[in-house]
LUMSE-484698 format. One line per 3 residues: their letters; for each residue x negated, y negated, z negated of N, C-alpha, C. Coordinates in nm, 2 decimals, padded with zeros to 4 digits. Each point is the difference from the previous one (the first is absolute). Layout:
BEGIN
A	X Y Z X Y Z X Y Z ~ ...
This chain:
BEGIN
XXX	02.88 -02.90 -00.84 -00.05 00.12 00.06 00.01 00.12 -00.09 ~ 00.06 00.09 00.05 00.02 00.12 -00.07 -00.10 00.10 00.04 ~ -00.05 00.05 -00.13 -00.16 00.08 -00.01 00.03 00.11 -00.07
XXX	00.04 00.12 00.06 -00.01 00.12 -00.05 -00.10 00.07 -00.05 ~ -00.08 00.03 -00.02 -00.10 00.02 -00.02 00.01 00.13 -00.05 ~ -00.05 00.14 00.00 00.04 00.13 -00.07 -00.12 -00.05 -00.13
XXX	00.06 00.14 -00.10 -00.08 -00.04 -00.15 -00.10 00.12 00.04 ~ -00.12 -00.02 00.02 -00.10 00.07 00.06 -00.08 00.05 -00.20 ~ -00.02 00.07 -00.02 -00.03 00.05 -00.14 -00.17 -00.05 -00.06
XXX	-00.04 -00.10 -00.08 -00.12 00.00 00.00 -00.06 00.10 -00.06 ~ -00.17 -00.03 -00.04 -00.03 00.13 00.01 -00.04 00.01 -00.16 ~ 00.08 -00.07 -00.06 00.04 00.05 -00.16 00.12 00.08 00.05
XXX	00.15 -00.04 00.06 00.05 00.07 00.02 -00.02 00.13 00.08 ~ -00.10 00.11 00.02 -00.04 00.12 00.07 00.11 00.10 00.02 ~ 00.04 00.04 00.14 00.06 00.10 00.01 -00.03 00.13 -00.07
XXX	00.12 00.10 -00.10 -00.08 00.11 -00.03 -00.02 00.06 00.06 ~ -00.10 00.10 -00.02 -00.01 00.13 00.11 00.03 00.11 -00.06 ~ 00.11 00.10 00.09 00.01 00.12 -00.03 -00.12 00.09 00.00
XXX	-00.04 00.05 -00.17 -00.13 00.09 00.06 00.10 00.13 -00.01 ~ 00.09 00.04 00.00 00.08 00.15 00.04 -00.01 00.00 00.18 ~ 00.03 -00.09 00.01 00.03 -00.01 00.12 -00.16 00.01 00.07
XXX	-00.08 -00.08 -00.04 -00.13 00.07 00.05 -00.01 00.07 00.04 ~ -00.03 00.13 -00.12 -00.01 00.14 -00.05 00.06 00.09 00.08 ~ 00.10 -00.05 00.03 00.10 00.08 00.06 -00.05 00.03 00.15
XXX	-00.02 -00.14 00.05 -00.04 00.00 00.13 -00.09 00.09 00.05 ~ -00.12 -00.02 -00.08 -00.16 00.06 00.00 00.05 00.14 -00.01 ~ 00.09 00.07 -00.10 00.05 00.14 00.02 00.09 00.02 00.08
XXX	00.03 -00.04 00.06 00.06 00.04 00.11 -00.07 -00.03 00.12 ~ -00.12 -00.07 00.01 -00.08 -00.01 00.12 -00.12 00.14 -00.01 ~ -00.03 00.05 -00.13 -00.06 00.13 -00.01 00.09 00.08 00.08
XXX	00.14 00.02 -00.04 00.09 00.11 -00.01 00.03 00.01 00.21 ~ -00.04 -00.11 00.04 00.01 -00.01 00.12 -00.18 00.06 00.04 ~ -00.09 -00.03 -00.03 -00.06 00.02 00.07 -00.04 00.14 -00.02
XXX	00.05 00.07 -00.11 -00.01 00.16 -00.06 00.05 00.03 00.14 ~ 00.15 -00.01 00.03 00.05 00.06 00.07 00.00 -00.04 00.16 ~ -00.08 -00.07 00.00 -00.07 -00.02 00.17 -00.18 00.08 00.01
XXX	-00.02 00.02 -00.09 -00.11 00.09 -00.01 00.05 00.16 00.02 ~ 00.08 00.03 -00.10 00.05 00.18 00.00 00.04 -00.03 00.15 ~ 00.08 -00.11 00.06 00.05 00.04 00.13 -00.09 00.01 00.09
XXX	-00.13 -00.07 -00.01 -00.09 00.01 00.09 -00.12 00.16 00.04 ~ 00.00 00.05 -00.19 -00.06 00.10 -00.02 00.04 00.12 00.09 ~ 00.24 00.02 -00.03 00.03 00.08 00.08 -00.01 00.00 00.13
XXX	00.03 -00.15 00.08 -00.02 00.01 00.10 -00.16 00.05 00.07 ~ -00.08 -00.03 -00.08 -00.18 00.06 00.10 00.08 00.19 -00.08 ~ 00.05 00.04 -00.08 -00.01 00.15 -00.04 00.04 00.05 00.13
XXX	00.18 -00.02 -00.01 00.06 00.05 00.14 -00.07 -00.02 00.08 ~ -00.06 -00.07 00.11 -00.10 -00.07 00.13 -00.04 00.11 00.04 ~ -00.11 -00.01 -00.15 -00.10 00.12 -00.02 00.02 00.12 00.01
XXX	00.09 00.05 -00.09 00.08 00.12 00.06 00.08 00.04 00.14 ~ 00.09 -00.09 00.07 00.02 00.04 00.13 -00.14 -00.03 00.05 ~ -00.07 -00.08 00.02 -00.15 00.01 00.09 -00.07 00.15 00.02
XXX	-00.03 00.04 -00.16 -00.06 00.13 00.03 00.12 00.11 00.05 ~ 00.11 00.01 -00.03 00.10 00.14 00.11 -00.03 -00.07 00.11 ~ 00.00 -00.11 00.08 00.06 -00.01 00.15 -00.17 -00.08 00.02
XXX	-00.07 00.12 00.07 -00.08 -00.01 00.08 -00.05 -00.11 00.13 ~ 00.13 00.00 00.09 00.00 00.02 00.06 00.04 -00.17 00.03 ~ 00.13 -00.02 -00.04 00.07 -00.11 -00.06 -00.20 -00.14 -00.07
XXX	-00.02 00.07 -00.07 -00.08 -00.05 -00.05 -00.18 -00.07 00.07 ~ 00.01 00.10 00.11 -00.12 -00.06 00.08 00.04 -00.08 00.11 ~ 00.13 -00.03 00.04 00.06 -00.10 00.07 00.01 -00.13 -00.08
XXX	00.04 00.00 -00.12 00.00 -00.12 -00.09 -00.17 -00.03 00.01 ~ -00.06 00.05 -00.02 -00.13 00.03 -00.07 -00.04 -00.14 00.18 ~ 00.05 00.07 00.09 -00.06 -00.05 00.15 00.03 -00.14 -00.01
XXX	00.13 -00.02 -00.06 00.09 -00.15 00.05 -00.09 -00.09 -00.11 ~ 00.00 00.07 -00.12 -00.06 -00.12 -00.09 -00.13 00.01 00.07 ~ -00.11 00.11 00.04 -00.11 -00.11 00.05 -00.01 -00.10 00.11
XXX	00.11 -00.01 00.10 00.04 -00.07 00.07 00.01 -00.12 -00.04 ~ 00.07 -00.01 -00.12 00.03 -00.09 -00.03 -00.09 -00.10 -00.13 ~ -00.09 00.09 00.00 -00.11 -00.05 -00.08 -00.10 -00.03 00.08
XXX	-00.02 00.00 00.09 -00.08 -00.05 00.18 00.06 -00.09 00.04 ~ 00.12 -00.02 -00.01 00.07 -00.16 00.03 -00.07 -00.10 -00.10 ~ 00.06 00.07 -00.15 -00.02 -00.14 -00.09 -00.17 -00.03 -00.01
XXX	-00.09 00.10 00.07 -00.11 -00.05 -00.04 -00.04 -00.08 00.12 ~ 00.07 00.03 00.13 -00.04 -00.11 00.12 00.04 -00.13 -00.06 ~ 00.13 00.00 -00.05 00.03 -00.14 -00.05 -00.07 -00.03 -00.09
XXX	-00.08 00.04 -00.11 -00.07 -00.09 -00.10 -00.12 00.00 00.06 ~ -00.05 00.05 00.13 -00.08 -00.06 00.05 00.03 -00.10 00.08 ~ 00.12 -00.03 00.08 00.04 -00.15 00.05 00.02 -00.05 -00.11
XXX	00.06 -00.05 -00.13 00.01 -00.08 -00.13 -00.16 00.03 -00.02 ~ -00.12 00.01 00.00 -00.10 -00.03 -00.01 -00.11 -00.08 00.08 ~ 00.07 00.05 00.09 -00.05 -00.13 00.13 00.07 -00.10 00.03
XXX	00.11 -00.04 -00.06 00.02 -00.13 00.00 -00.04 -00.05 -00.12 ~ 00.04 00.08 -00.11 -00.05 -00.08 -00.15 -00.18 -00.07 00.05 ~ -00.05 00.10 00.05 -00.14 -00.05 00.04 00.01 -00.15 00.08
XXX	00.08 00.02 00.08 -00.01 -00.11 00.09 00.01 -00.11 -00.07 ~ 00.11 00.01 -00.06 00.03 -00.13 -00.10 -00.08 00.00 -00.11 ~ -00.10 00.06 -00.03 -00.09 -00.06 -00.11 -00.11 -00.04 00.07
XXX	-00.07 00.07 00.12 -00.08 -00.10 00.11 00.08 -00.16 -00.01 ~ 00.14 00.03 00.03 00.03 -00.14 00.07 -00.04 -00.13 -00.13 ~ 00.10 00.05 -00.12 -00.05 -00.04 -00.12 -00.15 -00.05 -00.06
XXX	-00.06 00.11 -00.01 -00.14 -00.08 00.07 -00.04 -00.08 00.05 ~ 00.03 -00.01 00.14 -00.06 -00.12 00.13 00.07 -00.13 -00.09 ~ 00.08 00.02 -00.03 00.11 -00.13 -00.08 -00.06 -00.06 -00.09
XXX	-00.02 00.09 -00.07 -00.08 -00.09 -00.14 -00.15 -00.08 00.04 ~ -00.04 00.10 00.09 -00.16 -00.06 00.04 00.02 -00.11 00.10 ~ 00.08 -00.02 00.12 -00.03 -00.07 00.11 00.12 -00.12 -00.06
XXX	00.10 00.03 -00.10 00.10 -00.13 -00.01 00.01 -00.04 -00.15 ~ 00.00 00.08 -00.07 -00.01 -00.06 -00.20 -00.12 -00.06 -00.03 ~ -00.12 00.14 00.09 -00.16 -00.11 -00.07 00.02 -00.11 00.02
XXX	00.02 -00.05 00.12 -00.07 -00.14 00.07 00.08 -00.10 -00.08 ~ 00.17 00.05 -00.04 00.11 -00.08 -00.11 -00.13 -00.09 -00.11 ~ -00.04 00.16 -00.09 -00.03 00.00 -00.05 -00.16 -00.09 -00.06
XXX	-00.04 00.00 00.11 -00.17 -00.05 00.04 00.06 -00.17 00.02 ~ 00.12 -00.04 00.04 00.03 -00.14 00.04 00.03 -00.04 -00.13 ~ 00.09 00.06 -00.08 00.08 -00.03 -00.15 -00.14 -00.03 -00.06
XXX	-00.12 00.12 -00.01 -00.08 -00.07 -00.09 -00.07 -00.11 00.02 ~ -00.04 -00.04 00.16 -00.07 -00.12 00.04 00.13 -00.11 -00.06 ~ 00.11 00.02 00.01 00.11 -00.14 -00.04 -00.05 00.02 -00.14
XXX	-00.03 00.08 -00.12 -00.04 -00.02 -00.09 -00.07 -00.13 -00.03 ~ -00.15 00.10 00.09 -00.11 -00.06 -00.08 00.00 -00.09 00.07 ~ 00.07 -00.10 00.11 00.01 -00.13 00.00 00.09 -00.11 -00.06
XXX	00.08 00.08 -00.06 00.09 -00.02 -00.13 -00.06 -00.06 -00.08 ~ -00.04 00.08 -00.06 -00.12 00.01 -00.11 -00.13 -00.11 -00.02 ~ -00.07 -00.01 00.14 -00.05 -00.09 00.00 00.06 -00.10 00.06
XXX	00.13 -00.09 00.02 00.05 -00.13 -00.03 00.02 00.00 -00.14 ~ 00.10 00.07 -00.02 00.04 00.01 -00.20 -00.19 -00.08 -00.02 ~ -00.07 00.07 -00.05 -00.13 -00.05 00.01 -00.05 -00.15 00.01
XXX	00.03 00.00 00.12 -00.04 -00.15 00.07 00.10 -00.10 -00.09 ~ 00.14 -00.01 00.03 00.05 -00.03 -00.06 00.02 -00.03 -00.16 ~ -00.01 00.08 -00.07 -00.04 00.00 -00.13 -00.13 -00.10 -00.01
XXX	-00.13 00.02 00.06 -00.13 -00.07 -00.01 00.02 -00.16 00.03 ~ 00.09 -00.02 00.13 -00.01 -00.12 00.03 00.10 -00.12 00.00 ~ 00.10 00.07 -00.07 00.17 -00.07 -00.02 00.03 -00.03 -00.17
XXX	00.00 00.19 -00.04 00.06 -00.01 -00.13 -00.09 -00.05 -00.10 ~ -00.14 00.05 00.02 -00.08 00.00 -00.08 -00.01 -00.18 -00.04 ~ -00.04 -00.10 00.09 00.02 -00.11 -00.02 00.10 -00.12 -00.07
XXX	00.16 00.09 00.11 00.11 -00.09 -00.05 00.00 00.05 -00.15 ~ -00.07 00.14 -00.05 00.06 00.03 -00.18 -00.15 -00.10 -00.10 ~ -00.07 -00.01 00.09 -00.11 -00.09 -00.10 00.07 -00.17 00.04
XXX	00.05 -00.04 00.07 00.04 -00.12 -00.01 00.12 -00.02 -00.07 ~ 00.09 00.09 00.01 00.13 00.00 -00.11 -00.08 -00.01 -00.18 ~ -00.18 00.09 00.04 -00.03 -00.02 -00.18 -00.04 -00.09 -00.02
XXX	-00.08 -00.10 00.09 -00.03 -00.14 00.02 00.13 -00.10 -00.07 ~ 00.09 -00.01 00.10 00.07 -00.06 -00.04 00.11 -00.02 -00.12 ~ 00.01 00.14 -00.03 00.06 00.04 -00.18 -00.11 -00.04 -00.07
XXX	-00.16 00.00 00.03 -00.06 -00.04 -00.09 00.04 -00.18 -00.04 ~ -00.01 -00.03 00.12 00.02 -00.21 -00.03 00.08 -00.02 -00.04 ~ 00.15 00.10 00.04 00.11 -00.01 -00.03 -00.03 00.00 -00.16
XXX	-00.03 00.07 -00.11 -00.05 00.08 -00.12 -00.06 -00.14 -00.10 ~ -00.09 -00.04 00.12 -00.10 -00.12 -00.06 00.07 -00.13 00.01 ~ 00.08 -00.07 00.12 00.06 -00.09 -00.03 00.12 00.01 -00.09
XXX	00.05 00.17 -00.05 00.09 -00.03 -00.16 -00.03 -00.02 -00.11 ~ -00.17 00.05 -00.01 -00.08 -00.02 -00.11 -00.02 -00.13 00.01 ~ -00.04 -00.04 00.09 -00.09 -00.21 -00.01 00.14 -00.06 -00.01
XXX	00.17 00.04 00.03 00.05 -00.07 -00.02 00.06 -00.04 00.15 ~ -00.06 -00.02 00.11 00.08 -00.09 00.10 00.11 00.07 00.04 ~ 00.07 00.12 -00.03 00.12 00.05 00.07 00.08 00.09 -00.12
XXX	00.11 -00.01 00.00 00.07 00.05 -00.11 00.01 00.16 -00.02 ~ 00.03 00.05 -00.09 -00.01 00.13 -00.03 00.14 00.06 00.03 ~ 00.02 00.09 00.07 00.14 00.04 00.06 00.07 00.07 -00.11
């Protein structure tokens, strides 16, 4: 059987790590986010500037966004009545179907528990003093002699 197996590097063997290459990354993830910031800055400058010349232009927008800020808040009032629902329902769940799980699991315990109990008192406890019983005679008939010493 032919077993290729790749040479997987242990971990005396460690891959090196470029720390330029790090370095590099991390400055160039500044150098990106500089320049998604200035673009963001310009863009509210301009906004701002046409907003205030065009009057006119500007209390029509001004209309559509509150429009549309009366939509999204109808909807996060439906996404809040149902999140509600489902934490009611969640609720009824745990109380009317996990307790009772839960209230059974512990009665299987503690009748667990008390066989373990019983058991131990009226099985083990005996058969382990007769096993000392009988290593004792065992013990004594190698001392008096009648049975050979293994």
């Amino acid at each position: 059987m032919d077993t290729n197996i790749p040479n997987i590097p242990s971990t005396s063997e460690a891959i090196p790590v470029n720390p330029k290459n790090n370095s590099a990354s991390s400055r160039n993830l500044v150098i990106y986010i500089g320049i998604a910031f200035v673009a963001i800055l310009g863009l509210v400058v301009i906004s701002t500037y046409w907003l205030l010349n065009h009057a006119q232009q500007t209390s029509v927008i001004r209309d559509i966004f509150i429009i549309f800020m009366a939509l999204e808040t109808l909807l996060l009032g439906v996404a809040l009545t149902i999140l509600i629902i489902q934490l009611a329902r969640l609720i009824n769940l745990l109380q009317n179907e996990i307790r009772p799980i839960l209230n059974t699991t512990n009665e299987t315990v503690s009748t667990l528990k008390g066989t373990t109990t019983f058991l131990s008192n009226n099985l083990v406890e005996p058969v382990m003093k007769l096993n000392e019983l009988l290593a004792g005679f065992q013990k004594l008939f190698e001392i008096v002699g009648f049975t050979k010493k293994k």
